[in-house]
Steps between C-alpha positions, in 0.01 A plus 500: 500500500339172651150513597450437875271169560220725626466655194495177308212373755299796382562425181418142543120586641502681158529172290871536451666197449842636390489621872415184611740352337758718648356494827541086457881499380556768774358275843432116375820414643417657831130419493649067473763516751232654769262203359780266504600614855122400657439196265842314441339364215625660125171404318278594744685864552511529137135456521420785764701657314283520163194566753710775589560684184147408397327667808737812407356539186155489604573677810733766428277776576486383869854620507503818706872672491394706821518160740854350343692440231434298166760221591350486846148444418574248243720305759200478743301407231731214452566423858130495580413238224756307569447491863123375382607233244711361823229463698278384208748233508572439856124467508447272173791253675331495795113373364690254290683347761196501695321327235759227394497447881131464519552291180725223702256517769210412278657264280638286836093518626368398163756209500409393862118542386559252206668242710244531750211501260685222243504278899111576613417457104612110512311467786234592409497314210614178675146566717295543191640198357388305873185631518391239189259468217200685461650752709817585364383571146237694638705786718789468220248593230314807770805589666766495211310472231325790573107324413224603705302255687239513190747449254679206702134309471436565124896424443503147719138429339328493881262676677553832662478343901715275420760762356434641824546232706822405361669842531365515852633142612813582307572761648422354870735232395793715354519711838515127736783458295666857493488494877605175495831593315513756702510329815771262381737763424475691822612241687 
């Protein structure tokens, strides 16, 4: 006589994996085609499906024979993780097509940004190259050289004022001729 799947799910919260096994060769087939029927994807069913038989064998003694039978239990089992691997999925599409999209978005901004900065950046050195000697070495070596005012005079051998001096008329200088490149182009 063939024992009746609620018997082998007691027997499974017992540690019997002969019963387990049974209980696999006996609803696998049914546990895939309900996975198969939510997912539409073979791997992924197959998947929910091991999740399946692996929650049955820790969970067997959550079985109760009083609200349904063996097959029936199992099958919502199934169903239900299924149903949540879809929307795991659904969800996981969703973020990464936000994010590639977001991607796109960023990468055409950082593009624009370079052009824009790569257009004010040969400006701005076509001013610091007007602006002349003493001054020019002095705001390239503060400015983008990154020396303070006290290491400018020690590096250029002169006194401190007159590191001073030269940043301070430099600078006066490079913004005459920032605005006046700026005036030219907006007319």
């Amino acid at each position: 006589m063939e024992i009746s799947s609620e018997e082998l799910l007691v027997n499974i919260a017992q540690g019997d994996k002969q019963a387990f096994g049974t209980l696999y060769d006996r609803t696998a087939a049914r546990v895939i085609g309900i996975c198969m029927q939510i997912l539409h994807n073979r791997a992924v069913a197959e998947e929910v499906t091991q999740e399946v038989f692996i929650e049955i064998w820790r969970n067997a003694h959550a079985f109760s024979p009083d609200k349904g039978s063996a097959l029936g239990w199992i099958l919502r089992l199934a169903r239900s993780r299924a149903i949540d691997k879809l929307r795991s999925r659904t969800a996981a599409l969703a973020r990464d097509e936000r994010d590639a999209a977001l991607e796109n978005v960023t990468r055409y901004v950082d593009v624009e940004s370079d052009a824009l900065g790569a257009i004010e950046g040969e400006h701005l050195r076509a001013a610091v190259d007007d602006i002349g000697e003493p001054h020019r070495s002095a705001i390239m070596l503060t400015y983008f050289g990154g020396l303070s005012q006290q290491q400018l005079a020690e590096h250029l051998g002169i006194p401190l004022g007159t590191a001073k001096t030269r940043v301070r008329d430099g600078l006066k200088k490079l913004k005459a001729a920032l605005h006046v490149t700026q005036g030219k182009e907006g007319r």
